[in-house]
C-alpha positions in Angstrom: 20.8 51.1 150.6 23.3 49.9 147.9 26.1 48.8 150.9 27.9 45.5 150.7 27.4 43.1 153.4 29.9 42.4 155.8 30.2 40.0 158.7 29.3 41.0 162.3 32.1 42.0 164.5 33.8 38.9 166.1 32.0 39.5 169.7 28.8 39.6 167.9 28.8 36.8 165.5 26.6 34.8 168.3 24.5 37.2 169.4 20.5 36.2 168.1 18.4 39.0 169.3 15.0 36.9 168.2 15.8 34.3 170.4 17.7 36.2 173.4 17.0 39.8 173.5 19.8 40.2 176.4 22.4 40.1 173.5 25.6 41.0 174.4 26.8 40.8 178.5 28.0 44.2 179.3 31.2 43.6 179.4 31.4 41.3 176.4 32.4 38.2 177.8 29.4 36.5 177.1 25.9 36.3 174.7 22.6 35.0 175.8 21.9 32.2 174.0 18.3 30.3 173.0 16.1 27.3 174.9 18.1 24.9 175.8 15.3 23.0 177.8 13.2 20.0 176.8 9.6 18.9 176.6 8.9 19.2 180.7 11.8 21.5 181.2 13.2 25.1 181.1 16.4 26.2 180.1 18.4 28.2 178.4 21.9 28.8 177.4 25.1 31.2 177.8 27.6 31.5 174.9 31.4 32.3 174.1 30.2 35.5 172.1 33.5 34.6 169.6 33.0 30.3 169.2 29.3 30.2 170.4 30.3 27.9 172.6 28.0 26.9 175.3 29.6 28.6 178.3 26.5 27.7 181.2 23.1 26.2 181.2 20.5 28.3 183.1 16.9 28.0 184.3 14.4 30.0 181.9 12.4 30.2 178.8 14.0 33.3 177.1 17.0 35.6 178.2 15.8 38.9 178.4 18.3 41.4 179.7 22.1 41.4 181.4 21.6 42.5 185.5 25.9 42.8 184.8 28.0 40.2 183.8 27.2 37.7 184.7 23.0 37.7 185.7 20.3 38.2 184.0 17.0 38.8 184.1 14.6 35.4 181.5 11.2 34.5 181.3 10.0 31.2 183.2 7.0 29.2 183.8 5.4 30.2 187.6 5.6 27.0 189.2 2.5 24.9 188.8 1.8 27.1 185.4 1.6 26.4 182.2 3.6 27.7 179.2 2.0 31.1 179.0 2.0 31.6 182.9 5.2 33.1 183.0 7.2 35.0 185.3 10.4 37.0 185.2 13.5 36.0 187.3 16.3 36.8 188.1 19.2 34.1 186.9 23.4 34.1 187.0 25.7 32.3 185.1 27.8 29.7 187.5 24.8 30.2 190.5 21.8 27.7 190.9 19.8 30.1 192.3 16.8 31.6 190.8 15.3 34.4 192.7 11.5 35.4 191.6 10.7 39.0 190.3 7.0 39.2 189.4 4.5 37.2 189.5 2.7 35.1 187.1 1.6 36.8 184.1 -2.3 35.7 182.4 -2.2 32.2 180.6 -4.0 33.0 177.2 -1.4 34.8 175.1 -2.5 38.4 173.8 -5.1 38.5 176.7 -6.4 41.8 177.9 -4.4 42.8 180.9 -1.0 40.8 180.1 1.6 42.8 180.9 4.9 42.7 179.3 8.2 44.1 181.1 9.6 47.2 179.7 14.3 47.6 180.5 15.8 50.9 180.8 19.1 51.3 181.5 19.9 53.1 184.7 
């Protein structure tokens, strides 16, 4: 309670778990990053966890966890949906592929029956 601050370890100096939960790649290399998109677009960004340095540019509202080191699994708006009907998918740094992994959850935020994903590490 009575500590000193100190800075974050040089790999984690980037890492902003409020706006990307993924955090840290597991292998270090890289950090989620935040939107990156624009009014009638999606996207989000991968950092240099040491310069936060945008390293790639993917498709996707919000990173939520790494796949490995270089996928992950984000948030994105079903196509045809709106901002709330989201989806998770699957994303990789370098590919311009995004593969579908549920469908679209409810539109109204904090509706009864919106589901929200739950990661555990394997």
């Amino acid at each position: 309670m009575d500590g000193k601050a100190v800075t974050a370890p040089a790999k984690e100096a980037h890492v902003n778990l409020t706006f990307a939960p993924a955090g840290l790649s597991p292998d270090g290399r890289l950090v989620a990053g935040g939107f990156a998109g624009g009014k009638k677009t999606t996207a989000t960004e991968v950092l240099d966890p040491r310069t936060g340095e945008r390293v790639a540019k993917l498709r996707g509202q919000e990173l939520l966890a790494w796949v490995d080191g270089t996928r992950l699994i984000a948030w994105d708006i079903a196509p045809g949906g709106g901002e709330y009907e989201n989806r998770l998918v699957l994303v990789g740094v370098g590919g311009l592929k995004t593969v579908s992994l549920s469908g679209a959850r409810t539109s109204a935020d904090h509706s009864a029956g919106r589901w929200e994903p739950v990661f555990a590490r394997g």
